[in-house]
C-alpha positions as CSV (number, residue, x, y, z in Angstrom):
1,X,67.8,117.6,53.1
2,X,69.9,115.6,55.6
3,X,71.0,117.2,58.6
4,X,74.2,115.5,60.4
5,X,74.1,115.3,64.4
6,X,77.9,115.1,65.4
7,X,78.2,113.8,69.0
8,X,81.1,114.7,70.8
9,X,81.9,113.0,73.9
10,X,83.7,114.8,76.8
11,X,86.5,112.5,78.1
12,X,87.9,114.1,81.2
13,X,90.9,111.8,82.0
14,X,91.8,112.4,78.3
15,X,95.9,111.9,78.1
16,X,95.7,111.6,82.1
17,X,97.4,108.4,83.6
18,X,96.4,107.0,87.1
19,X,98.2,104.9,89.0
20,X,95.6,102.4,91.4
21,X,96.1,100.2,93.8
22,X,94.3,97.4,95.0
23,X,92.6,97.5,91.7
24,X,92.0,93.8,91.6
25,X,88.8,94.2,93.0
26,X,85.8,95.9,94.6
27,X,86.6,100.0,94.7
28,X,89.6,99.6,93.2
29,X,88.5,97.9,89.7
30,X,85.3,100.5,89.7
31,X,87.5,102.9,90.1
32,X,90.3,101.8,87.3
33,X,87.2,101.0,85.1
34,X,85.2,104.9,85.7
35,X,88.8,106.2,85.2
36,X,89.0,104.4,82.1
37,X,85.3,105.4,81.0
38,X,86.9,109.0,81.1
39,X,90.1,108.4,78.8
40,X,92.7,107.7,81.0
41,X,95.7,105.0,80.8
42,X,95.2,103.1,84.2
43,X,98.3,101.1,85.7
44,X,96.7,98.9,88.4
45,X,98.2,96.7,90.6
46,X,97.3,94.2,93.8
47,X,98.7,90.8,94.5
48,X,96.4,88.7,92.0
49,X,97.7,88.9,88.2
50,X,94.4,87.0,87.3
51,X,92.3,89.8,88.6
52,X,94.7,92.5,87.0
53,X,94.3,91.0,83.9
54,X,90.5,90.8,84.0
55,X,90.3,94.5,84.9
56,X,92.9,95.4,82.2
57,X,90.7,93.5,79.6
58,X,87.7,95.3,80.6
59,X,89.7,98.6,80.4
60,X,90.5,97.6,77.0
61,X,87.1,97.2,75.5
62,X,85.8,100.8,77.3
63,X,88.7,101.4,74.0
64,X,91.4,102.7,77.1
65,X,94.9,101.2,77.7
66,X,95.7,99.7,80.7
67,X,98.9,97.9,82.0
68,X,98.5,95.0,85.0
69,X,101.8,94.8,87.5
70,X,101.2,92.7,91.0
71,X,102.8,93.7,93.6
72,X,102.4,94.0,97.4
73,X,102.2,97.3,97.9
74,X,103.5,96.7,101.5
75,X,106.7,96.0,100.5
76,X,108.9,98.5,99.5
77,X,110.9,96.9,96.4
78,X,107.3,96.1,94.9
79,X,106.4,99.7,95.3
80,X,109.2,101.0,93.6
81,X,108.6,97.8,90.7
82,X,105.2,99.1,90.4
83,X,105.8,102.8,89.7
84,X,108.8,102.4,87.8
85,X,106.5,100.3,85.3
86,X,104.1,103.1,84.9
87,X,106.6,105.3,84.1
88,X,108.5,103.4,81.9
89,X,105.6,102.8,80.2
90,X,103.6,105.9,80.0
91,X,106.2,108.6,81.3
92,X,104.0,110.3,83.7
93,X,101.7,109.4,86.9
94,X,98.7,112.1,87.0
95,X,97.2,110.5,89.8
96,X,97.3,108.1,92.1
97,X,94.5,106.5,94.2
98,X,95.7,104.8,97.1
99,X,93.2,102.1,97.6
100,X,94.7,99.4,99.0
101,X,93.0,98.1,102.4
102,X,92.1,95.9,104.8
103,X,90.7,95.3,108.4
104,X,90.0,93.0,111.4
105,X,86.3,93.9,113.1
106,X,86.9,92.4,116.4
107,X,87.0,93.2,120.2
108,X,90.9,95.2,120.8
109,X,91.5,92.5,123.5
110,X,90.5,89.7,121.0
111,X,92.9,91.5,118.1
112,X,96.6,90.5,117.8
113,X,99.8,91.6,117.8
114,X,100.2,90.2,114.0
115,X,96.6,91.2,113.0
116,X,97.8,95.0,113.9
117,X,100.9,94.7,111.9
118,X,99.3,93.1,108.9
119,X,96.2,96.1,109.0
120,X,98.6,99.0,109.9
121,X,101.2,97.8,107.2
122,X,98.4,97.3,104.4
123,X,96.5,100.3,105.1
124,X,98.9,102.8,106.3
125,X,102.5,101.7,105.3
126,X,101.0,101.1,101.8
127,X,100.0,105.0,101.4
128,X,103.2,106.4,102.9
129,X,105.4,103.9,100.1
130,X,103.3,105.0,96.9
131,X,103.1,108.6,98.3
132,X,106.6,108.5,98.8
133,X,107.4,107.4,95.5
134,X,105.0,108.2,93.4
135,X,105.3,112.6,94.5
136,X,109.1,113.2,93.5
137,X,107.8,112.9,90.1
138,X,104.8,114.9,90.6
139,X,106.8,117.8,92.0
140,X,108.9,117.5,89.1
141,X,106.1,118.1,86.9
142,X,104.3,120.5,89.7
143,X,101.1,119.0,88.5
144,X,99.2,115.6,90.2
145,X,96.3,114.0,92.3
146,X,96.7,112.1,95.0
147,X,93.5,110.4,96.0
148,X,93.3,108.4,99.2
149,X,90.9,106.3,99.8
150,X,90.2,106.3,103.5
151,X,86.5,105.2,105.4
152,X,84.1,107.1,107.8
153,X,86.2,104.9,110.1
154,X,88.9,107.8,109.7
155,X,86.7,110.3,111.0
156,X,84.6,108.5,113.5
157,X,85.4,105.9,116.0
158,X,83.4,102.4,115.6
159,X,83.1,99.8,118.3
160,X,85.0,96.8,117.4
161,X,87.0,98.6,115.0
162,X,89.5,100.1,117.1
163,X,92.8,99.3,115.2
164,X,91.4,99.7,112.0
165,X,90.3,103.1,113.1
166,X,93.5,103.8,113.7
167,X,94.7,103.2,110.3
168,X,92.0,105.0,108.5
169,X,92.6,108.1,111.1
170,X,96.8,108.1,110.0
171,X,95.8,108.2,106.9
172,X,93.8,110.9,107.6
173,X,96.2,112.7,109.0
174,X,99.0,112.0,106.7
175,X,96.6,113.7,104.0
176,X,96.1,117.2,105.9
177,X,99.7,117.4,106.3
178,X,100.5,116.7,102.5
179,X,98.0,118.8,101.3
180,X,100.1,122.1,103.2
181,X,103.2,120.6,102.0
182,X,102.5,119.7,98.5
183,X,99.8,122.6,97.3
184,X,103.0,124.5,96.6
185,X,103.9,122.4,94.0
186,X,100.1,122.1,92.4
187,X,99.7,119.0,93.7
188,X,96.7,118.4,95.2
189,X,96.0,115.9,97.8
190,X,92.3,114.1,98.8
191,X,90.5,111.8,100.9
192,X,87.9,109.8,99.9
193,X,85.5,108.7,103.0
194,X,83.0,105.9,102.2
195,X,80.8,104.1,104.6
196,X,80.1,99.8,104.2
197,X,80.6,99.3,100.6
198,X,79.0,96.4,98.9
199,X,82.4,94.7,98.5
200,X,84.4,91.2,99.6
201,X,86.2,93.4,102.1
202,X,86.3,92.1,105.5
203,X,84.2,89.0,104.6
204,X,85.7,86.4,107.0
205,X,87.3,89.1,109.4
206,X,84.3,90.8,110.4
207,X,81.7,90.5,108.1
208,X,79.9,87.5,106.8
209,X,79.1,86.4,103.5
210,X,75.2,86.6,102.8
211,X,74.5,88.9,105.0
212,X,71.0,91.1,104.1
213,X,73.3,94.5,105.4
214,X,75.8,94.1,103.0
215,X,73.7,94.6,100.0
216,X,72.1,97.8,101.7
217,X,75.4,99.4,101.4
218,X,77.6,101.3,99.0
219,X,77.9,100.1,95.3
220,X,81.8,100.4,94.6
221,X,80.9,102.1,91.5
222,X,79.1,105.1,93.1
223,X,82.2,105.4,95.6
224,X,84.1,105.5,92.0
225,X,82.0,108.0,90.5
226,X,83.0,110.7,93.6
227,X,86.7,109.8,93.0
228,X,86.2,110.6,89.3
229,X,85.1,113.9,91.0
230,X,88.0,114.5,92.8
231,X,90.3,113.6,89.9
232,X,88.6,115.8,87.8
233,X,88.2,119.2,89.8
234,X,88.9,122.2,87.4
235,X,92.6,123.3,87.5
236,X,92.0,125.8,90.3
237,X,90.1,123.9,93.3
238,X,91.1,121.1,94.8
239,X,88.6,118.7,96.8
240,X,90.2,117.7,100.3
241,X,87.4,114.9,101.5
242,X,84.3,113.7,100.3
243,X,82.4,111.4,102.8
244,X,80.0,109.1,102.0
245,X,77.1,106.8,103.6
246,X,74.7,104.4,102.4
247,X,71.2,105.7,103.2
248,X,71.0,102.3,105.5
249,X,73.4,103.6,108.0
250,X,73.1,106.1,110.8
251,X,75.4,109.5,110.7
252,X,77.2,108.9,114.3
C-alpha cells in the first residue's frame, strides 16, 4: 500500500502586495525577501537600480514577483513615480514598510546644518511622502499596513545621537497620531524598534567598518522576521511597536 503525504505550505502574504523602501539593502532587502518567502508581490525601491534588481532576482527564485523602481524617496515627484508604479502594476498597496534611513553619530556641536537636513529629510520627510501617498488608497480600500521602521533611538535618547534621535522620535510620533486617525478606516499603523543591526548603516558616519560590535548586533533578517509579524496580525489586532535589542546591548 502507498500512502501519499500532501504538504501544504501556509503562505501568509498570499495575494498581499507591499510596497518597501530602502529595499536595496540591509533591513530593507531582508525584509522584501521574508515578505516574499510568504507570497507577496514586493515593489521595492532606493536610489540604486543594481541593488533593486539583485533583490528582485532573489524574489524571483523564492517563485514571488517583484518590480524594482529607484527613486529618492525624499523627493516628492519620486514618491509619487514610485507608488503610481505599484499600482499600475499590481492595483493595490497592502502594505507599506517605511524603511528608508539614515544618521550622523557625532557630537550636536560637531553636526551641521546640512547633515540635519539631509537625516531629517531621509528619515522623517521620506515617511510623511509615502504615508501621504500611499494611505488615500488604503482608505479607499479601508484595509492596509503601514509599517515604520523606526530604532530604540525613537524611544530613548543616545549620546552622540541627538539629531538622529530626533528623527526616529517624529516618527514615532507621527505613528501614534496615525494609528487614532486611520483605525477608522482598518488601517492599521506600526512601529518597528530595532537596536544596532548588523547592517552598512552608518559605516563612515559613526560607525566603522570591522568593528568586533557590529557583528554582535542584530541580523536584518531577524528584524524582518518581527515585521512579517506585524504584517501578518489576524484581521482583528493590530501590533503598534515591537522593540528589539541585540542580547550585546544594555536596556537604557
Amino acid at each position: 500500500m502507498i500512502i501519499s503525504l500532501e504538504v501544504k505550505l501556509t503562505v501568509r502574504l498570499a495575494n498581499k502586495v507591499a510596497l518597501i523602501t530602502g529595499a536595496g539593502r540591509g533591513i530593507g532587502k531582508a525584509i522584501a525577501l521574508a515578505f516574499a518567502r510568504e507570497g507577496a508581490k514586493v515593489v521595492v525601491t532606493s536610489r540604486t537600480q543594481a541593488e533593486l534588481d539583485s533583490v528582485v532576482n532573489q524574489v524571483k527564485e523564492l517563485g514571488s514577483e517583484g518590480t524594482a523602481v529607484v527613486g529618492d524617496a525624499s523627493k516628492e515627484a519620486d514618491v509619487e513615480k514610485v507608488v503610481n508604479t505599484a499600482l499600475r502594476t499590481y492595483g493595490q498597496i497592502d502594505i507599506l514598510v517605511n524603511n528608508v534611513g539614515m544618521a550622523y553619530y557625532k557630537p550636536l556641536v560637531e553636526t551641521s546644518v546640512e547633515e540635519y537636513d539631509t537625516m531629517m529629510n531621509t528619515n522623517m520627510r521620506s515617511t510623511f511622502l509615502y504615508t501621504r501617498y500611499v494611505v488615500p488608497h488604503m482608505i479607499e480600500r479601508r484595509q492596509g499596513t503601514i509599517i515604520i521602521v523606526s530604532s530604540m533611538a525613537g524611544v530613548r535618547g543616545f549620546a552622540n545621537e541627538a539629531v538622529y534621535c530626533a528623527t526616529k522620535h517624529a516618527q514615532m510620533g507621527f505613528a501614534t497620531a496615525l494609528d487614532k486617525e486611520l483605525r477608522p478606516y482598518n488601517i492599521k499603523v506600526g512601529t518597528l524598534n530595532p537596536g544596532g543591526v548588523n547592517t552598512t548603516f552608518a559605516i563612515g558616519t559613526g560607525r566603522t567598518a570591522g568593528d568586533p560590535k557590529i557583528a554582535m548586533m542584530l541580523d536584518p533578517e531577524t528584524v524582518a522576521e518581527a515585521a512579517v509579524l506585524m504584517a501578518t496580525a489576524p484581521e482583528k489586532a493590530r501590533i503598534m511597536q515591537i522593540w528589539m535589542r541585540p542580547m550585546s546591548e544594555a536596556f537604557e
